[in-house]
N, C-alpha and C positions, 0 to 999 in steps of 0.2 A: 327734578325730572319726574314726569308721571310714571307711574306703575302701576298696569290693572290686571285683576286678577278675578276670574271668573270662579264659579262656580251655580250646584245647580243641575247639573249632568246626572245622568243616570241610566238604568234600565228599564223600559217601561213597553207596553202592549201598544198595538195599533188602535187607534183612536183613542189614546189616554191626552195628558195632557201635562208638560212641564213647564216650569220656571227658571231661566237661567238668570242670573245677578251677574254685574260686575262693577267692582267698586275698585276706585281712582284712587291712588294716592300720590302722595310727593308734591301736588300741587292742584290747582282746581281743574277741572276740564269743562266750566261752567261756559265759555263760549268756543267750545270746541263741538265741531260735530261728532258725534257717537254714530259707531257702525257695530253689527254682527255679521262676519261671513262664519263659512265653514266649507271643510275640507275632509273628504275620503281619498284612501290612498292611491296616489295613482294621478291624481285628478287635481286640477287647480281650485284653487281656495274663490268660490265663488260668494258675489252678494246675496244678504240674505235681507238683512234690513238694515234702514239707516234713519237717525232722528237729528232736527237743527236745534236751535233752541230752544223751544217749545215741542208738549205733545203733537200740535196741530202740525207740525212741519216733520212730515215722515214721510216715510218711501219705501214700495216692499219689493222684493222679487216676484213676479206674477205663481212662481211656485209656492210662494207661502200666502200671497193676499187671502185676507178672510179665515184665515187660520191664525197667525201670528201678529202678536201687536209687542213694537216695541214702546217704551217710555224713559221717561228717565227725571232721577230726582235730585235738583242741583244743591238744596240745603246739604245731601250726602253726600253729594260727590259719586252718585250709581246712574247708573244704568241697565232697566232690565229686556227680558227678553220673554213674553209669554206665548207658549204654544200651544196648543188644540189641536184634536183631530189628527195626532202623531200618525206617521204612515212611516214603513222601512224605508223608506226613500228617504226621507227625513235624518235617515244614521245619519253620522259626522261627528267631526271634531270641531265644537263651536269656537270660534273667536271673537271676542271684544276688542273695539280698535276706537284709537282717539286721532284726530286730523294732525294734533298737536300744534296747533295754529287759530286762529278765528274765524269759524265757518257758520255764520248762522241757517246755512239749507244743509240738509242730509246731503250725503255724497256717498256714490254709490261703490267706485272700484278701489281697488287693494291701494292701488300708486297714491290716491288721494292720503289715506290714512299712516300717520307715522309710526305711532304706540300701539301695541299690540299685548293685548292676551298672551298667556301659555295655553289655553285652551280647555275645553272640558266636553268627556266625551258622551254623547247624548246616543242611545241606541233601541231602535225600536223592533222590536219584534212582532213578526204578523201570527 
């Protein structure tokens, strides 16, 4: 059974810049789609990005396009998550999520993905 486990998260300024990782274990998730949502409290755990099998096969939320690139590296078994141009809006509690099935396109909503992160919490101050 897959176990992922993020981190990455931190404290940082508006307009800095983070890296979150998450790394797979218990089994491959090399033809699994990989996603990032995140979640403030209150609020449903929205998309944030998602990648297929390949770098070229990705999908962003229009609130992060141009800001955020994910990718991911099947020899480790990760997945990261790079952000730019940090904004408070941006808080959350990030999650990494695996389809846990065969998905070579990015997919974008929660129902799609089975495996999930514990989370890490990224917070931006203006």
């Amino acid at each position: 059974q897959v176990q992922l486990v993020e981190s990455g998260g931190g404290l940082v300024q508006t307009g800095d810049s983070l890296r979150l990782s998450c790394v797979a274990s218990g089994d491959s998730v090399r033809t699994d789609a990989m996603g990032w949502f995140r979640q403030t409290t209150g609020k449903e755990r929205e998309f944030v990005a998602a990648i297929g099998w390949t770098d070229s096969d990705t999908y962003y939320a229009n609130s992060v396009k141009g800001r955020f690139t994910i990718s991911r590296d099947n020899a480790k078994n990760t997945v990261a998550l790079q952000m730019h141009s940090l904004k408070p809006e941006d808080t959350a509690v990030y999650y990494c999520a695996a389809t846990g099935y065969w998905s070579k396109i990015p997919l974008t909503r929660t129902s799609e993905y089975r495996v999930w992160g514990q989370g890490t919490q990224v917070t931006v101050s203006s």
